[in-house]
KOLLUM-273949 format. One record per residue (C-alpha): x, y, z; residue number from 1. Coordinates in steps of 0.1 Angstrom, whole numbers. Each point is the difference from the previous one (the first is absolute). Layout:
- X; Y; Z; NUM
...
***
This chain:
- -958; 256; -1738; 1
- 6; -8; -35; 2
- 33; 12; -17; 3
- -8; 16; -32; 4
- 24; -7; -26; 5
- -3; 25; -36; 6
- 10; -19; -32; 7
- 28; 19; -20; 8
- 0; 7; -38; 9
- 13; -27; -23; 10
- 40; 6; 1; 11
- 36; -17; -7; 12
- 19; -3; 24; 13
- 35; -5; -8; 14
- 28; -8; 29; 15
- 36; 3; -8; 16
- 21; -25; 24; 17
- -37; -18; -4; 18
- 25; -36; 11; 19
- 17; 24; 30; 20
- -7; -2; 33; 21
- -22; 29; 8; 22
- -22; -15; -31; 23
- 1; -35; 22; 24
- -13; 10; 35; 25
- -20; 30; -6; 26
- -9; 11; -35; 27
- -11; -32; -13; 28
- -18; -12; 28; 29
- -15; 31; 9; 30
- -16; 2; -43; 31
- -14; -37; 12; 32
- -20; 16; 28; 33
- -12; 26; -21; 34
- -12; -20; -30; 35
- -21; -26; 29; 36
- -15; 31; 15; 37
- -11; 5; -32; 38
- 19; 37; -6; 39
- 12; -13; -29; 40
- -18; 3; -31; 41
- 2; -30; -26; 42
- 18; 16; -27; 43
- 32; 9; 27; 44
- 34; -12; -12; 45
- 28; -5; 22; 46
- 35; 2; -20; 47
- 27; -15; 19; 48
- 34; 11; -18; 49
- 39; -11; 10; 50
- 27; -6; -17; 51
- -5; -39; 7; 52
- 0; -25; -22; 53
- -37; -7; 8; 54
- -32; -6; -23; 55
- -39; 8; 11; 56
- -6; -39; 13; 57
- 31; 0; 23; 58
- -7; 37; 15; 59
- -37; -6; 7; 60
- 20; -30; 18; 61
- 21; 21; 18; 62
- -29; 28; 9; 63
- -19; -37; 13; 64
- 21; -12; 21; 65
- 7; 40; 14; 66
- -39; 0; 9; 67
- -1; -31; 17; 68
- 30; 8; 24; 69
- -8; 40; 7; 70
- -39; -11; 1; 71
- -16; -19; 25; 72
- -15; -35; -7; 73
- -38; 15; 9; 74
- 8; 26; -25; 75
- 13; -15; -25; 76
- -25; -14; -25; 77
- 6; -26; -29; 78
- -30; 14; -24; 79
- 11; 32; 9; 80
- 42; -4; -5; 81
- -9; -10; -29; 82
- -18; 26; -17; 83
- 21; 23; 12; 84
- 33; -19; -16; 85
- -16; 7; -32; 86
- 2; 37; 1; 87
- 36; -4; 5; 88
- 26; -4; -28; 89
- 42; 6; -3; 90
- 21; 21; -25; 91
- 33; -6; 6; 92
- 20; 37; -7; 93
- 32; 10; 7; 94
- -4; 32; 19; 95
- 33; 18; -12; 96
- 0; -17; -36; 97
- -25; -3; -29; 98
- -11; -33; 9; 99
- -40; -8; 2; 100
- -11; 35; 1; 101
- -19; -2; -34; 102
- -17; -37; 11; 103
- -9; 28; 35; 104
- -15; 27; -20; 105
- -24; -29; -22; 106
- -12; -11; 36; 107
- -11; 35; 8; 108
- -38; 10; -5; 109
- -6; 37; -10; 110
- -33; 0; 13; 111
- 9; -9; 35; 112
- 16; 19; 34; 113
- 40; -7; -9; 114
- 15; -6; 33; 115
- 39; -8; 0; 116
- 16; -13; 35; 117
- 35; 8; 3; 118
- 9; -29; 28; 119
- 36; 4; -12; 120
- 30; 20; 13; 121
- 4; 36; -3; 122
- 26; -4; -27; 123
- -26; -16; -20; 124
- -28; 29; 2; 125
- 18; 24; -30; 126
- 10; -30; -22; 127
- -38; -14; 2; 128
- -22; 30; -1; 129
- 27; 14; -32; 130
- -10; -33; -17; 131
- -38; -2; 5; 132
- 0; 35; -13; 133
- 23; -1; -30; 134
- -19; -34; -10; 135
- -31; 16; 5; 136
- -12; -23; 22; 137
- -15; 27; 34; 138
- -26; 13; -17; 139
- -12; 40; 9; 140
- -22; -16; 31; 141
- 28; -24; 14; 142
- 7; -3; 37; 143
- 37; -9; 11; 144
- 3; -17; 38; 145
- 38; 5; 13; 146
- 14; -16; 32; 147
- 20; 15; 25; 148
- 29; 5; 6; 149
- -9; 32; -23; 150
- 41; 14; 3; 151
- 24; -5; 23; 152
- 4; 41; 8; 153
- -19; 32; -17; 154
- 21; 1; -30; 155
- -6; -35; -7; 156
- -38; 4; 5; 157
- -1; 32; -20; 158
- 17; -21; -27; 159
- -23; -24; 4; 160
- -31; 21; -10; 161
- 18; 15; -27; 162
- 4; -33; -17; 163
- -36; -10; 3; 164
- -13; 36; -4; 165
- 18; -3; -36; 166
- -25; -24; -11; 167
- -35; 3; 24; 168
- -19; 26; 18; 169
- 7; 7; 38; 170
- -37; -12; -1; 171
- 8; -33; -16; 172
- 29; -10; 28; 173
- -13; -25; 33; 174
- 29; 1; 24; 175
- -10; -27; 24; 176
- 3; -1; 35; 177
- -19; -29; 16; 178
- -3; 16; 33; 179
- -29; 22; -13; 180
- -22; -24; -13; 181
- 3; -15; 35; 182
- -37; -2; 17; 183
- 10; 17; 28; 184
- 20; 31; -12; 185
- -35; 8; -24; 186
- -19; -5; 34; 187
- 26; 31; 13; 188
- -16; 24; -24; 189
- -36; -10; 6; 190
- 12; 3; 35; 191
- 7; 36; -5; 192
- -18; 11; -19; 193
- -36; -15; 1; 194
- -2; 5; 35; 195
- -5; 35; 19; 196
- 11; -19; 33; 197
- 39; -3; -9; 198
- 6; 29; -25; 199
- -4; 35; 24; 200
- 23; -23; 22; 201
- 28; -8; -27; 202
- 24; 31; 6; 203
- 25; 10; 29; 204
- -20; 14; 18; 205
- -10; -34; 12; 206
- 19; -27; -15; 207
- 33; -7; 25; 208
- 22; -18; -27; 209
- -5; -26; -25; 210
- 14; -33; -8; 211
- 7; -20; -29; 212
- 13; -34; 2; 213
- 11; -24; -26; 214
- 11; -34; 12; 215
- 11; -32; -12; 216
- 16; -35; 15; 217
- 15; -9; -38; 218
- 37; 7; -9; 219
- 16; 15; -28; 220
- 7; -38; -15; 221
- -5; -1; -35; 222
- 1; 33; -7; 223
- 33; 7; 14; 224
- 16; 18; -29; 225
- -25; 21; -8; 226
- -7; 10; 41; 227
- 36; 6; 4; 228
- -1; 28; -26; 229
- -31; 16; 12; 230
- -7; -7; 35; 231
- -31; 9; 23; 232
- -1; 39; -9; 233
- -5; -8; -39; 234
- -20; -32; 4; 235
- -23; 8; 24; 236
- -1; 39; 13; 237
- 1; 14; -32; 238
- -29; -14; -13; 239
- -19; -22; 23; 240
- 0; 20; 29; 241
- 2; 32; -17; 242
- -33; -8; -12; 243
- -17; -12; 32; 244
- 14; 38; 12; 245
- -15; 15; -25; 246
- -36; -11; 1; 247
- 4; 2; 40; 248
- 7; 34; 2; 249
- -11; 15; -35; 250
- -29; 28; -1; 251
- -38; -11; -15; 252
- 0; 0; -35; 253
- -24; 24; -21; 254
- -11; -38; -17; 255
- 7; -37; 5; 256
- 14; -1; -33; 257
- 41; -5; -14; 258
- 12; 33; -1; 259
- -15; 17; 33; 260
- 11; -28; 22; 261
- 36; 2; -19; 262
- 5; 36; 5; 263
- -12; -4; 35; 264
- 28; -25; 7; 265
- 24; 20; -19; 266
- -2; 28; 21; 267
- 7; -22; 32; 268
- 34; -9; -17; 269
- 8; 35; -11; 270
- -3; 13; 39; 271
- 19; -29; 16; 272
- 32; 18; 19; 273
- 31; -17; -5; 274
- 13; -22; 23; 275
- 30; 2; 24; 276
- 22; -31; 9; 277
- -11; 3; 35; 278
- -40; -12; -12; 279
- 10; -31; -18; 280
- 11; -28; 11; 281
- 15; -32; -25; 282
- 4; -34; 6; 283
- 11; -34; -12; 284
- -11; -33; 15; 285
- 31; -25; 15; 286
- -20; -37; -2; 287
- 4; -20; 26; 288
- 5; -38; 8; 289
- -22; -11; -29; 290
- -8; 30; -18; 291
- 26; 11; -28; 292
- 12; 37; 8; 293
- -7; 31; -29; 294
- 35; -6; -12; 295
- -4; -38; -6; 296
- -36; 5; -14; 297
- 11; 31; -25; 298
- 31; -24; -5; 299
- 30; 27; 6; 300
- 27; 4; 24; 301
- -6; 36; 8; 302
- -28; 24; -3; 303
- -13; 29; 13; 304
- -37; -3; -16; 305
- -28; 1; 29; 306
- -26; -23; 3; 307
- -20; 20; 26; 308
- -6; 37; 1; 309
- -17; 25; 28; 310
- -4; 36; -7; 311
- -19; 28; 9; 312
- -17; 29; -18; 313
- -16; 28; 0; 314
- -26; 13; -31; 315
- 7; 41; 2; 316
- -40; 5; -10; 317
- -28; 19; 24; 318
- -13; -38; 6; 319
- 28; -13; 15; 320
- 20; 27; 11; 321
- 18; -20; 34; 322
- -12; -32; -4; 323
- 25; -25; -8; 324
- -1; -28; -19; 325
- 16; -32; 6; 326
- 10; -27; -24; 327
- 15; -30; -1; 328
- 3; -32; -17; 329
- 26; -28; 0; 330
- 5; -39; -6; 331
- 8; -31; 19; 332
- -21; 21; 29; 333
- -18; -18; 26; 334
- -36; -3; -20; 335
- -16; 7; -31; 336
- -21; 36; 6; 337
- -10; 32; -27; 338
- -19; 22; 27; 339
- -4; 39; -2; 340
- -6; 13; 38; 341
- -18; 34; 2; 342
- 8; 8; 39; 343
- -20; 28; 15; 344
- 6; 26; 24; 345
- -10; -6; 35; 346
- -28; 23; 14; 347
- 12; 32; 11; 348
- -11; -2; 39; 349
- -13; -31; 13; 350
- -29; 2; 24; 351
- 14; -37; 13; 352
- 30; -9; 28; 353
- 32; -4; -19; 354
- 1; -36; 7; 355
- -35; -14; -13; 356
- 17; -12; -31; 357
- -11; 25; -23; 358
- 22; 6; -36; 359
- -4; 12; -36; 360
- -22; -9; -26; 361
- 19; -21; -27; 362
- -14; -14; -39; 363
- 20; -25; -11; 364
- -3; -17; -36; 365
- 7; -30; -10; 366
- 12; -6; -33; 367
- 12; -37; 4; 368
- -6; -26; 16; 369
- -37; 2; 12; 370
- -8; 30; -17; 371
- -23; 27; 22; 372
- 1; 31; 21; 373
- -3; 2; 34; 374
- -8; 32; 21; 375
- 17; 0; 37; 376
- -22; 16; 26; 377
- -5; 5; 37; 378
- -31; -13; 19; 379
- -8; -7; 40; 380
- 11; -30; 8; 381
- -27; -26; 13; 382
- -10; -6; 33; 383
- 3; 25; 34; 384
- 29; 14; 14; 385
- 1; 30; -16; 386
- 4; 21; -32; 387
- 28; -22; -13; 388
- 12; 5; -40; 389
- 8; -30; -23; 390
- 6; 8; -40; 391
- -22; -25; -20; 392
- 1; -8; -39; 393
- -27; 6; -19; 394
- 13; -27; -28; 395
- -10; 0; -35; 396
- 13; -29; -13; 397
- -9; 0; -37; 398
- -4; -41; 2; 399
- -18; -3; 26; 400
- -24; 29; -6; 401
- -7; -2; -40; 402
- 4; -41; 2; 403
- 3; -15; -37; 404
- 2; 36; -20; 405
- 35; 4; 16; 406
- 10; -33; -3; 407
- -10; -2; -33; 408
- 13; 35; -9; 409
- 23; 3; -31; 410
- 40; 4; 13; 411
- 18; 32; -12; 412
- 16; -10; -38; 413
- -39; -8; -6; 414
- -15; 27; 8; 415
- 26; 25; -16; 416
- 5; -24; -34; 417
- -40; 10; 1; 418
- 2; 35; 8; 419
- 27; -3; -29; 420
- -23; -10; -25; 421
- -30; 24; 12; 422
- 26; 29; -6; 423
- 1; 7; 36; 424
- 32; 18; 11; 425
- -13; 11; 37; 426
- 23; -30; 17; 427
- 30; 6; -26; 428
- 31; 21; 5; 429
- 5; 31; -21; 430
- 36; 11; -15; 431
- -2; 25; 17; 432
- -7; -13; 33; 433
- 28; -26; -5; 434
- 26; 24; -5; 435
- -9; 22; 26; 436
- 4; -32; 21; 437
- 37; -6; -13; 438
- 4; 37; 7; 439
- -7; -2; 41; 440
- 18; -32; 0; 441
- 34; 6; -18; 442
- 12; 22; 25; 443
- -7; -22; 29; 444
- 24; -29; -23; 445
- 24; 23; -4; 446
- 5; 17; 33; 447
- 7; -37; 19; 448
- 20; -9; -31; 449
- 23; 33; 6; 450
- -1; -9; 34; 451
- 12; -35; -1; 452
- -26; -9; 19; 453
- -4; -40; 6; 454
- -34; -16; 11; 455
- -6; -10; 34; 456
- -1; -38; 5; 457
- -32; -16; 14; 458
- -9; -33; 9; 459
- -22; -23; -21; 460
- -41; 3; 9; 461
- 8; 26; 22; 462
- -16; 40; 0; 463
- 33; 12; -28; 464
- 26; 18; 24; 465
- -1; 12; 37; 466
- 11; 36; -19; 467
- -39; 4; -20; 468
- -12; -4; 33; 469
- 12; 30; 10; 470
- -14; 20; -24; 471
- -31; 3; 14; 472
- 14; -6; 43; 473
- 16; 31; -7; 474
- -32; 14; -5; 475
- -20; -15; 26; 476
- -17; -23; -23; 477
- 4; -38; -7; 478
- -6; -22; -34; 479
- -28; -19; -3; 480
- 11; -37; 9; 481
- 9; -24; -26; 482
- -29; -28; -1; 483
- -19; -22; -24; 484
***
């Protein structure tokens, strides 16, 4: 199979924080892979601006020596580095001054797809996007990319799109989030929706629950004093997992197209029920022997902020009406794992003894590592003895059954700085949708902070705490284990 990649129009690209380190490991890197698939047309630019006292030669310099460590050796091309360096140039600006914003506007082509990459902090987004506009840099056409965190509650998100709604078009606004540009969580919708033999089956009447699981080994080190002030529920559940939700459970779409998958998500936010303190569960990791604790990573003597959370919800729709959901996400946890587990009911009389083995269906997706699906289901066991039960997997490891066109695949920031520059806005966040977000999660924030609540304490690479466990015992059900 032959991966088909489309060449985009001639553009400039222009990345603000283009010396940071999301421009480093990801965006600069990922602009390499497209131009040597050959996406990239020959007349691309790539404007790296900072505030640092930096010239063209010593950031194409910088954006060399960022390929060669975030791109494998096979991958990385001489020939090819080097044509790409020469699409790339520096302006230094000073993003809150008047510094370098005229030399900016005399790098910018009329002609060409205007594409400006806020890889900055929030605080940055008004002071930029008032400045491109007042020195009539954005032309009518121009496409803005912002970075999460988009607020830090719904009046700070609201604010947020009032300052860049002041100068561009609802239309005109990207608001990343790298977890749909993910492989795998694309593959959910085709999953759905191109295939008659999961859809009639995707409602209450036959789902049991579902599970959503985000994962990691890492710490909060190095971003300690940012974590501390946000925590699990605003840097992951709000956004991240909200979206995985979202295209899990949202109704078909009239179209594949921005605004009828947006509206569809929307509505899934919109008909979440609140929820109480006795579905959630917080927690903060303690270390161990040699593994710092949350407090010595986040560099504080006291803190209440969790680095784990469990919860679970219920969408108040005809759809889902009874069928929980269950998410859950944390770090310093025993692997790194992104799975979404669809478990099904079991049949309602079974023809077999009670003790052949048999159990329900289960889909679980794989997001990382080793993206795939596999479908859990019951066959005879082999050999005589009987009509005894054993659940199988049907595995779909993406890998091992598309070979080079997944390994090969563009990563997430590539395929949505693309989709950026086709005018795509199917696998972007709306305002709307982001402050209907803030709007189911504020209360939960608030009602553990009236409450005093304090995290529970888990061990290092364990499951989080003994507590989210019982979230689903209580109801007969168990997580999904932990694994690589």
């Amino acid at each position: 199979m032959v991966s088909r990649v489309i060449p985009v129009d001639p553009f400039d690209l222009v990345i603000f924080g283009g010396t940071g380190d999301l421009a480093r490991r990801k965006i600069l890197p990922g602009l390499y892979r497209r131009f040597q698939d050959e996406q990239m047309p020959d007349t691309a630019r790539i404007i790296g601006v900072a505030r640092s006292d930096m010239d063209t030669e010593g950031y194409r310099a910088f954006v060399s020596e960022a390929v060669r460590e975030f791109i494998s050796k096979k991958k990385c091309d001489p020939k090819v580095l080097s044509a790409f360096l020469d699409r790339l140039c520096f302006v230094q600006v000073d993003a809150v001054g008047e510094q370098g914003w005229d030399k900016l506007k005399a790098e910018i082509r009329d002609e060409h797809v205007q594409a400006f990459y806020f890889s900055v902090g929030p605080n940055l987004f008004g002071p930029i996007a008032e400045r491109l506009h007042r020195h009539g840099i954005a032309g009518p056409e121009a496409r803005i990319v912002v970075e999460k965190p988009f607020g830090h509650d719904q009046a700070t998100a609201r604010a947020l799109n009032q300052v860049l709604a002041r100068h561009f078009d609802e239309g005109q606004i990207y608001r990343i989030d790298h977890y749909l540009g993910k492989e795998t969580v694309q593959n959910l919708m085709a999953l759905r929706f191109g295939n008659m033999l999961f859809e009639p089956l995707w409602n209450a009447q036959y789902v049991d629950h579902i599970q959503i699981t985000v994962a990691e080994t890492v710490g909060v080190e190095g971003r300690g004093s940012y974590y501390d002030k946000s925590g699990a529920m605003r840097d992951m559940v709000q956004n991240h997992l909200m979206q995985l939700l979202c295209l899990t459970a949202m109704e078909p779409p009239s179209k594949f197209e921005p605004d009828a998958v947006r509206d569809e998500k929307l509505k899934i936010i919109r008909a979440l029920d609140p929820v109480t303190s006795d579905d959630i569960v917080r927690g903060q990791y303690r270390g161990g022997d040699s593994v710092a604790t949350y407090l010595q990573d986040a560099e504080t003597d006291a803190s209440t902020t969790e680095s784990f959370v469990a919860m679970k919800l219920h969408i108040s729709n005809w759809r889902w009406n009874g069928t929980p959901f269950y998410l859950r996400t944390g770090k310093r946890l025993r692997a790194r794992m992104s799975e979404i587990v669809v478990r099904f009911k079991e049949p309602p009389h079974s023809i077999f003894e009670e003790d052949t083995g048999q159990s329900a269906n289960e889909l679980s997706i794989r997001l990382q590592p080793n993206e795939g699906m596999d479908l859990k289901v019951t066959i005879k066991e082999p050999g005589l003895g009987g009509m005894r039960l054993i659940d199988v997997p049907l595995d779909m490891t993406f890998a091992e059954a598309l070979g080079d066109d997944v390994a090969d695949a563009p990563d997430a920031y590539e395929r949505l700085i693309m989709d950026v520059i086709r005018g795509n806005q199917t696998l972007f966040m709306r305002g709307d949708e982001v402050e209907a977000a803030w709007a189911w999660t504020d209360p939960i924030i608030a009602g553990w902070v009236d409450r005093r609540d304090k995290p529970r304490l888990y061990d290092a690479f364990s499951t989080g705490p003994e507590e989210a466990l019982m979230l689903l015992h209580k109801d007969g059900r168990r997580w999904r284990e932990i694994r690589e």
